[in-house]
C-alpha positions in Angstrom: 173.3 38.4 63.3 173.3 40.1 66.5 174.2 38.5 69.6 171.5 39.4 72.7 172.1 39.1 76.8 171.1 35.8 77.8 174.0 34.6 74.8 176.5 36.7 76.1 175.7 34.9 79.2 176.0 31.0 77.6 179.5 32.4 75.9 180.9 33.3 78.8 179.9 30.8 80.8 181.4 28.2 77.9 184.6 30.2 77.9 184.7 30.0 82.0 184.6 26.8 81.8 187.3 25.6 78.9 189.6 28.5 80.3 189.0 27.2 84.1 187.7 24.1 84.1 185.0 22.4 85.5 186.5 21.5 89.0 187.5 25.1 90.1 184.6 26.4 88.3 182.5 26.4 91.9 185.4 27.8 93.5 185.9 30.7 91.4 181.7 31.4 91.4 182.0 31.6 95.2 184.8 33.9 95.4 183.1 36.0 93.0 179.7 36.0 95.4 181.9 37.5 98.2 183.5 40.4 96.0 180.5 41.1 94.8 179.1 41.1 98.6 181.7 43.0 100.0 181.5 45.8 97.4 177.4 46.3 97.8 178.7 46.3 102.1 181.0 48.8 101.0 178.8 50.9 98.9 176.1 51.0 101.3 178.2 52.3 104.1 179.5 55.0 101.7 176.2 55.9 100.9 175.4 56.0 104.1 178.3 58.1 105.3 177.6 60.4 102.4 174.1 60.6 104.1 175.1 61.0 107.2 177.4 63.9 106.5 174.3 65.5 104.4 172.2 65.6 107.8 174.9 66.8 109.5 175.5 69.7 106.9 171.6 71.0 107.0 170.8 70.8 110.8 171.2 73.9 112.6 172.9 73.5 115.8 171.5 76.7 117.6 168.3 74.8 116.7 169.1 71.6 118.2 170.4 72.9 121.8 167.9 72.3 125.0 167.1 74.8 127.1 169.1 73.3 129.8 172.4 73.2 127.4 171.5 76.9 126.8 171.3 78.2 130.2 174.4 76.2 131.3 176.5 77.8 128.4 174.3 80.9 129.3 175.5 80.8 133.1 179.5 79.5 132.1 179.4 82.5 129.9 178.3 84.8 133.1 174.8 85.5 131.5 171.9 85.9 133.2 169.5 83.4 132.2 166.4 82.9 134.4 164.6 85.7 133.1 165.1 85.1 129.1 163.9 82.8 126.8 165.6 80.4 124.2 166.2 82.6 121.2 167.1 85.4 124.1 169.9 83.1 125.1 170.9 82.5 121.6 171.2 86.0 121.0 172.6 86.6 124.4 175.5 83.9 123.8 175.8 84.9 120.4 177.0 88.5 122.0 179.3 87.4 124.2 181.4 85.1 122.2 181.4 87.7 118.7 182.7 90.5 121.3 
């Protein structure tokens, strides 16, 4: 005879209770709701870590920069940057910091 879930369930619940006892029973159910709280809290800020760090990995800063942040690291650089456009900058920037 094979035993299924829901009796695995009514033998442990029978084995909780003669090894426990009925008046700590409530107790120890509780404390069990919390850890099993606090570890879904925790694995959803790892997954959302793990997440986070994936964006972080696939966006392209040079990508991400204004066109204000571009000319001001454009002009601290010494680069002219009225007259060029965004992917000019880059390249311009780029330049200047590889030489």
């Amino acid at each position: 005879m094979a035993v299924g879930g829901m009796e695995w369930i009514w033998i442990a619940l029978v084995v909780g209770i003669l090894l426990v006892g009925t008046d700590k029973l409530p107790g120890l159910a509780r404390n069990l709701g919390k850890v099993m709280a606090e570890f879904q809290k925790s694995k959803a800020d790892f997954e959302r870590e793990v997440k986070s760090y994936s964006e972080f990995e696939t966006t392209t800063p040079s990508k991400s920069i204004s066109k204000y942040e571009l000319q001001k690291s454009a002009s601290a650089l010494g680069i002219d940057a009225t007259t060029k456009d965004d992917e000019q900058l880059r390249e311009a920037i780029k330049r200047k910091l590889d030489s």
